[in-house]
C-alpha positions in Angstrom: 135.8 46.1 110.0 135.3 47.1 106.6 133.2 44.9 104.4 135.1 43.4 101.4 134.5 44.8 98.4 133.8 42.5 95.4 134.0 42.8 91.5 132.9 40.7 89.3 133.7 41.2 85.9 131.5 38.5 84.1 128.7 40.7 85.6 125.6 41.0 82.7 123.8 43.3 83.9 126.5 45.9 84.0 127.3 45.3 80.5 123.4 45.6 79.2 123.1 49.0 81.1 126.8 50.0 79.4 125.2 48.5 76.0 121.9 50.7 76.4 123.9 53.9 77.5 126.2 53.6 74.6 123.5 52.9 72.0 121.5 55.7 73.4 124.3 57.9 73.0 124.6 56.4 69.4 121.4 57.1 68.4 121.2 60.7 70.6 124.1 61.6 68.6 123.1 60.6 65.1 119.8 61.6 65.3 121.8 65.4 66.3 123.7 65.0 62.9 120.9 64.4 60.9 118.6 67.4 62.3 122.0 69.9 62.4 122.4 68.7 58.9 118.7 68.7 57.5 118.5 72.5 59.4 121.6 73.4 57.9 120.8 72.8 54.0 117.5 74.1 54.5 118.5 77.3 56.0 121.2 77.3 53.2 118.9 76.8 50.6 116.7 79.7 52.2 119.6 81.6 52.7 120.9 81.7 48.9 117.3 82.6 47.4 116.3 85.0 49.5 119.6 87.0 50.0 119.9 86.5 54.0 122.1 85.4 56.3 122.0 81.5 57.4 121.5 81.9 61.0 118.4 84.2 60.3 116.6 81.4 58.1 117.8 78.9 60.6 114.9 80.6 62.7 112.5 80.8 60.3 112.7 77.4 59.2 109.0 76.0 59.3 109.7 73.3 62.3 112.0 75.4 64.0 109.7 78.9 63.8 106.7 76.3 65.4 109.5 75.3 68.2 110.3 79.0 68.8 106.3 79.9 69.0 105.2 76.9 71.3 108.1 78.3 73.6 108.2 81.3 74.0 104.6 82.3 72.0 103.3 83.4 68.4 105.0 86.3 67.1 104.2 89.5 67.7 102.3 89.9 63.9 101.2 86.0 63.9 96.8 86.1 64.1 94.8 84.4 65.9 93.1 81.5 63.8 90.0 81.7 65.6 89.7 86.0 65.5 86.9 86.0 63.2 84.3 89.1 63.6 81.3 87.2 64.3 82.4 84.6 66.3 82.3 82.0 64.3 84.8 80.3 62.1 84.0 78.6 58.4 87.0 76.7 57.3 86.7 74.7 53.9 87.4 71.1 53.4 88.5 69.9 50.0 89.6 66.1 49.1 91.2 65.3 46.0 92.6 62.6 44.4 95.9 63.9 44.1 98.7 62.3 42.2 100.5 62.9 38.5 97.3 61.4 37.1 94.7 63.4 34.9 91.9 65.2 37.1 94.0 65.1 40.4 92.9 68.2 41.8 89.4 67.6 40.8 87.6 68.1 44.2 85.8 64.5 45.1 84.6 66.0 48.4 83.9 69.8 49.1 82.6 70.3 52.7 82.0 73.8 54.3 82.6 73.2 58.3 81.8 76.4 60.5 82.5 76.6 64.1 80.3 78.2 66.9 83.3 79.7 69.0 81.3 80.7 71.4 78.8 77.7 72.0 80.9 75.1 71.5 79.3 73.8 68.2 80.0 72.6 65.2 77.7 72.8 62.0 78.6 71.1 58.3 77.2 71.6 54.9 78.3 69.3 52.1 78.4 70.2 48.6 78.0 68.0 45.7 80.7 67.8 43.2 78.2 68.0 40.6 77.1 71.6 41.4 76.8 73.9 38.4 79.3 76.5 39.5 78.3 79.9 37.2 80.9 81.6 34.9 79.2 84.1 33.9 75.9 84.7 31.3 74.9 81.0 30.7 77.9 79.5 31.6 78.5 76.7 34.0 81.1 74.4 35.1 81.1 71.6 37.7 82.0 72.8 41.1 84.4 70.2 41.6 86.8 72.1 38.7 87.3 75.2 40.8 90.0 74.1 42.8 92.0 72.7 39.7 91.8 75.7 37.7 92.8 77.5 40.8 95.7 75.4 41.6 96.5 75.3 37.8 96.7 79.2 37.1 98.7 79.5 41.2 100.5 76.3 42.1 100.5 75.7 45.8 97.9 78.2 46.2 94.8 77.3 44.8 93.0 75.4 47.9 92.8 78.9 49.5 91.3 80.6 45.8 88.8 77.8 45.0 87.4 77.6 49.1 87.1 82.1 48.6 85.2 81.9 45.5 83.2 79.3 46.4 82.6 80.9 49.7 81.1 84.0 47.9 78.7 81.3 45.9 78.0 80.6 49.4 77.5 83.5 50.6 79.4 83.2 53.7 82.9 84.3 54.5 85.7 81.2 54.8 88.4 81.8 56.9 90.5 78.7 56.5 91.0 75.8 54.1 92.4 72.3 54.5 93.1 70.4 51.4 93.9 66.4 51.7 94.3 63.8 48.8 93.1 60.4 48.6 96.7 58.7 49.9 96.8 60.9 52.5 93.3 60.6 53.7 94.1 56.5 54.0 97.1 56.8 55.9 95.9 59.3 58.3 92.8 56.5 58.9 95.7 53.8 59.0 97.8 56.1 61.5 94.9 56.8 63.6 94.8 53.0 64.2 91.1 52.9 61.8 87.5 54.3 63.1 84.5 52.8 63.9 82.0 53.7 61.2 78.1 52.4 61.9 77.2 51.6 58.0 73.4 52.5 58.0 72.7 50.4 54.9 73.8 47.9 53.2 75.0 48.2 49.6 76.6 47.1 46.7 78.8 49.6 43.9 79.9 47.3 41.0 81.7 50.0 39.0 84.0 51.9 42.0 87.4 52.8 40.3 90.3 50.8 40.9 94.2 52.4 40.7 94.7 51.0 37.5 91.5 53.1 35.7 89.6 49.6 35.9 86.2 48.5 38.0 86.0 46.2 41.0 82.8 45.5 43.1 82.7 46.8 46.2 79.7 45.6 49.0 79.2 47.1 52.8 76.9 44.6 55.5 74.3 47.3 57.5 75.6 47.7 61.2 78.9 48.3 63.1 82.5 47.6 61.6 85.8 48.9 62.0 87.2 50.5 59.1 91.4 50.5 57.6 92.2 53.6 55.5 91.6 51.5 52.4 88.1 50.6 53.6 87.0 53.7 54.4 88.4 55.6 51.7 86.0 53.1 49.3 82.9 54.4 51.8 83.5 57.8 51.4 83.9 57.6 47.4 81.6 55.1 46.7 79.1 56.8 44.0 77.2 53.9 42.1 75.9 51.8 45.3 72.0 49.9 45.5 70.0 50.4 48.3 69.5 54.4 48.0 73.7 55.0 48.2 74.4 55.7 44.5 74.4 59.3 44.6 76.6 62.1 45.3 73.8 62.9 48.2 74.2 60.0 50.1 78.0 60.1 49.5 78.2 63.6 51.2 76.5 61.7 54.7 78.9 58.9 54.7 81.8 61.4 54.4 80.3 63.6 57.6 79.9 60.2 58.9 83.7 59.3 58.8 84.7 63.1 59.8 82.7 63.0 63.0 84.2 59.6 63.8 87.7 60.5 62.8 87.4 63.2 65.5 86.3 61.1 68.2 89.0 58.4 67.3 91.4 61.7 67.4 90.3 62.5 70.8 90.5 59.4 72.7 92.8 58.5 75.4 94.4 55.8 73.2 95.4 58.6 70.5 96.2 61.6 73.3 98.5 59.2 75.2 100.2 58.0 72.4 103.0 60.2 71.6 104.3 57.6 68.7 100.5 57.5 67.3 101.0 61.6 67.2 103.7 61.7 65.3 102.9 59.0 63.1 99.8 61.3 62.5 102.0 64.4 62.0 104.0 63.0 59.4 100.9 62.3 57.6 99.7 65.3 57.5 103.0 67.3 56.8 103.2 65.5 53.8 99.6 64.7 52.4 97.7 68.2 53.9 97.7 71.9 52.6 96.2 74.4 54.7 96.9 78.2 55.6 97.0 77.0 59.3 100.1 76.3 61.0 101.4 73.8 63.7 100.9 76.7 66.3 97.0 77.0 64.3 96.5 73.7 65.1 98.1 73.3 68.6 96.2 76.7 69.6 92.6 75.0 68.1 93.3 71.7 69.9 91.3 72.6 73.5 88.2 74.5 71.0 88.1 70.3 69.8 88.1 68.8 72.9 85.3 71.3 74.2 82.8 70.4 71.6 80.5 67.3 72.4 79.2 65.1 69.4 75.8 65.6 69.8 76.0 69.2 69.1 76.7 69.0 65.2 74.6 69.9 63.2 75.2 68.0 59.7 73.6 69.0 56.4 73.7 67.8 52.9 72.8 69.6 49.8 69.9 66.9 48.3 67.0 66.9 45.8 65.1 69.7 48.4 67.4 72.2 47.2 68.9 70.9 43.7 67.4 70.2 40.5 69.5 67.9 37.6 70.4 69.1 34.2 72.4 68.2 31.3 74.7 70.7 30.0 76.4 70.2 26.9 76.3 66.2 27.8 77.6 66.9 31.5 75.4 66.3 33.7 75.0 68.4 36.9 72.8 70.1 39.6 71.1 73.4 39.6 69.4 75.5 42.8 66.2 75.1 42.6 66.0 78.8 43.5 67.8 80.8 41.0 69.1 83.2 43.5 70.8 80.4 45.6 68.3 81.3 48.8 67.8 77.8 50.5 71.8 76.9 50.0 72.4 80.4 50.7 70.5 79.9 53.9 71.7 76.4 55.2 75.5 78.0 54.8 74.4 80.8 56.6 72.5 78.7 59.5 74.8 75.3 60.0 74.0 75.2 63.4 70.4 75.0 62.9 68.5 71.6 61.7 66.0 71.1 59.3 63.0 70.6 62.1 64.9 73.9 63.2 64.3 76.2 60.4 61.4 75.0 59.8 59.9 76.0 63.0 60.6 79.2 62.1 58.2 79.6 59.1 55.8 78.6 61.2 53.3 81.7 61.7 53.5 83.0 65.6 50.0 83.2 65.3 46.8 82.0 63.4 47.3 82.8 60.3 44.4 82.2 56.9 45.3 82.5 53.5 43.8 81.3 50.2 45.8 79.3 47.8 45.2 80.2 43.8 47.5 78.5 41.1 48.9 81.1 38.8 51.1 78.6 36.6 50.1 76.0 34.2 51.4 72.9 36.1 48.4 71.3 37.2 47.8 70.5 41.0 50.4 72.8 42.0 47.9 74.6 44.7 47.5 71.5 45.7 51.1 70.3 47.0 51.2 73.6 48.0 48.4 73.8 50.3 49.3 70.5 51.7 52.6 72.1 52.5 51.2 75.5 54.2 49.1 73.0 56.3 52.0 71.4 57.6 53.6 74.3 58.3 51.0 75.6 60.6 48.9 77.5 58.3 44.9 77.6 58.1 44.1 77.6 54.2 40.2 78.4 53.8 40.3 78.1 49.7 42.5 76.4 47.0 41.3 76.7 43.3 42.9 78.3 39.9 44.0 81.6 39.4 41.2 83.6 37.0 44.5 84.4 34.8 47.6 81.9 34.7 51.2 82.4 33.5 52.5 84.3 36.5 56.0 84.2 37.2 56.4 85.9 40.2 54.2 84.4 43.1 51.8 87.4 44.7 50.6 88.2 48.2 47.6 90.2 48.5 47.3 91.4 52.1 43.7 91.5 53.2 44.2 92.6 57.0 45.1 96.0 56.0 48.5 95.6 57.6 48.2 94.1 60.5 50.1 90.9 60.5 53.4 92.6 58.9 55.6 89.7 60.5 53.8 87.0 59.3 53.6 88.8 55.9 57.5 88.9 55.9 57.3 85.3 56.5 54.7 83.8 54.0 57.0 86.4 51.6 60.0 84.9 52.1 58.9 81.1 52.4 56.8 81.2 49.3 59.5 83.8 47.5 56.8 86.2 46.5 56.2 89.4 45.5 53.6 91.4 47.6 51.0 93.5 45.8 50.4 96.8 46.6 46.9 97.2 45.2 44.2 98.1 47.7 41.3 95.0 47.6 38.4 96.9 46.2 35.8 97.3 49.4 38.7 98.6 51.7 38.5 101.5 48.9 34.5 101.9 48.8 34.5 100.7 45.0 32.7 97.4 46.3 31.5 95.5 49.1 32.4 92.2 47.2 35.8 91.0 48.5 37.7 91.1 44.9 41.0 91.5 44.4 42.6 92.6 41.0 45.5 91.3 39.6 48.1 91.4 37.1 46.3 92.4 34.0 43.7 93.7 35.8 41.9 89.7 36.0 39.3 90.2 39.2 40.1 87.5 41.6 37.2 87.2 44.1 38.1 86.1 47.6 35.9 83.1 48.7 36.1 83.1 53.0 35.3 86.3 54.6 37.6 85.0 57.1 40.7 85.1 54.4 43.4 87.5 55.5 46.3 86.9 53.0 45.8 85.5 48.8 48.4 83.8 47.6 48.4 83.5 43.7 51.2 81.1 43.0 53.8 81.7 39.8 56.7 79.9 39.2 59.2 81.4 41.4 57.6 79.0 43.9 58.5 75.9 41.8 61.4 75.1 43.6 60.7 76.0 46.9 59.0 73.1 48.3 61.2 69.8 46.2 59.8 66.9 44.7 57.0 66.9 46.6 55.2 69.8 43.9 57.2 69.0 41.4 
């Protein structure tokens, strides 16, 4: 027999799954109007400046051309963001204040990041925004001023102007830029859900800037914390802090320190898995970020993040090693302590080396003897020198004072006729030197006294028969070993 069939019309749950369907069909519908009619004035808008036809903009609209290349692929003329001829890829980070207010472009961080495409690494070099940027002659402005000039003399374009020229300061090439203000670097933190920042030490800044061009104190305890945007936009600008933080040098590590754990909060499951948490991030980022990369850049970079582990960067900050302060015209700011840029030129050109690193390189790969003679007129300079050499790995059988001071060039006098050309290239280059090409006197037959002549002709005897390089010391070697000579 059939079974009755029953129908009960006070029955709930059939009117909550009717409720749901017709609200989602609500929302499915109005969310269609508002994208058809957002697309619609856009391509419009496109369409009557540029002379085409609608439904040809309608492609090229920004969100709609990063649809089309995540499904069916890049265009045919799009590049590859990572196709760099070295394999390696710099891109420059710029934060500014941002806003209507006066100085909003001023760059308040300036970070070059290069990748190691092929090893998986990651190296970072930040710069100071202090750094005497050269005109031209004896003109300097701070480096910090490059990207508003830039942007003042090409709207909307001068992120990618300021990162090229300061790129060529560099030396090294930059392939992309990312520029983020101060509102957008606290949502994004906010939107993330905050990171985890290990303060090293603790510290107060009584004079960090509020909104409203006033001061506030600001204090962080030594250890672990978890950090809102607002909190961690006060770490990364802090300037005036006790405890060793109130300098633009400690500054540029507790920025590095906040990149490397935005990355791992970026990478997490909690941040992956959450689609709402992605677009939250998204919006952030359309609307506070300017970069030449696109979605499809970004999408395409995504796996090259995942792949590289933490402890593989490498993180370096431009301090008093390389930098010497000045005042110019009442401004002050930061000079290389070589004039021709060499150590910056060579931590830009190396991020994925350390310190220990590059120093183990000017080691000598073998004994090596020199004697030390000061050439300048700043006293004990042999001294800190030879202290120096000895740490590096070098045997120095003499110190004393050159016969004849005022050099400005350092010289090398090669007593081993030429046999230790590597490690002559080496004490050249670490010491920035000159290397003289006068014959010592006995190796000629003038005399069996081991006599060198220098600049003016000065006789400098040699004291060890076991000497095989003399290094007189001028001023180009001033900056070359930091406060310690100085």
């Amino acid at each position: 027999m059939a079974k009755d069939v029953k129908v009960d019309f006070l029955d709930t749950q059939h009117d909550k799954a009717a409720r749901r369907m017709t609200v989602a069909i609500a929302v499915c519908f109005v969310v269609f109007v508002a994208v058809l009619s957002t697309v619609g004035a856009g391509a419009s808008y496109r369409s009557a400046n540029r002379g085409t036809s609608i439904f040809m903009e309608i492609g090229n609209l920004p969100v709609i051309a990063d649809i089309r290349r995540l499904v069916i692929g890049a265009d045919a003329n799009a590049q590859d963001p990572t196709a760099t001829p070295d394999g390696r890829m710099n891109v420059m980070i710029f934060g500014v204040g941002g806003g209507t207010h006066h100085g909003s472009q001023l760059t308040d961080t300036i970070i070059l990041m290069s990748v190691d495409l092929k090893g998986d690494r990651v190296g970072m070099l930040s710069i100071p925004r202090d750094l005497a940027y050269p005109l031209g002659g004896t003109q300097f402005q701070k480096i910090n001023a490059v990207n508003a000039y830039a942007e003042q003399a090409h709207p909307g374009e001068g992120a990618q102007i300021a990162a090229k020229d300061i790129g060529k300061l560099l030396g090294v090439r930059i392939d992309h830029v990312v520029k983020i203000d101060f509102a957008g670097f606290e949502k994004f933190i906010d939107a993330l859900g905050g990171v985890d920042i290990d303060v090293s030490r603790s510290f107060v800044d009584n004079t960090y800037p509020t909104k409203d061009d006033q001061w506030q104190t600001v204090e962080f305890t030594k250890g672990p914390q978890h950090m809102d945007g607002a909190r961690a936009l006060i770490y990364v600008r802090s300037r005036h802090g006790t405890n060793g933080e109130g300098s633009d040098f400690a500054r540029s590590a507790r920025q590095q320190q906040v990149i490397a754990a935005v990355r791992e909060k970026l990478l997490s499951a909690g941040t992956l898995l959450n689609p709402g948490k992605i677009a939250d991030l998204w919006s952030v980022v359309s609307s506070n970020l300017q970069s030449d990369l696109s979605v499809w850049d970004m999408v395409k970079l995504a796996p090259l993040a995942t792949r590289i582990d933490s402890s593989s960067m490498v993180t370096h900050v431009l301090t008093q090693e390389e930098l010497n302060p000045a005042n110019v015209d009442g401004a002050y700011m930061l000079f290389p302590k070589k004039p021709d840029w060499s150590d910056i030129h060579t931590l830009a050109q190396n991020p994925f080396e350390t310190k220990a690193e590059m120093e183990a390189k000017a080691r000598p790969a073998e004994d090596v003897i020199v004697e030390v003679r000061n050439g300048t007129m700043h006293t004990g300079f042999a001294g800190g020198v030879t202290d120096i050499l000895k740490r590096y790995g070098y045997t120095v059988s003499g110190m004393g004072n050159a016969v004849r001071r005022g050099y400005e060039r350092s010289v090398i006098f090669d007593l081993t006729a030429g046999k230790k050309p590597a490690e002559l290239a080496r004490l050249k280059k670490l010491l920035d030197a000159n290397v003289s090409s006068v014959l010592p006197s006995w190796l000629t037959g003038e005399s069996s006294q081991r006599v060198v002549y220098s600049e003016g002709m000065s006789a400098e005897p040699i004291e060890s028969t076991t000497t095989e390089f003399l290094i007189i010391l001028g001023e180009s070697s001033f900056g070359l070993f930091g406060a310690e000579v100085q």
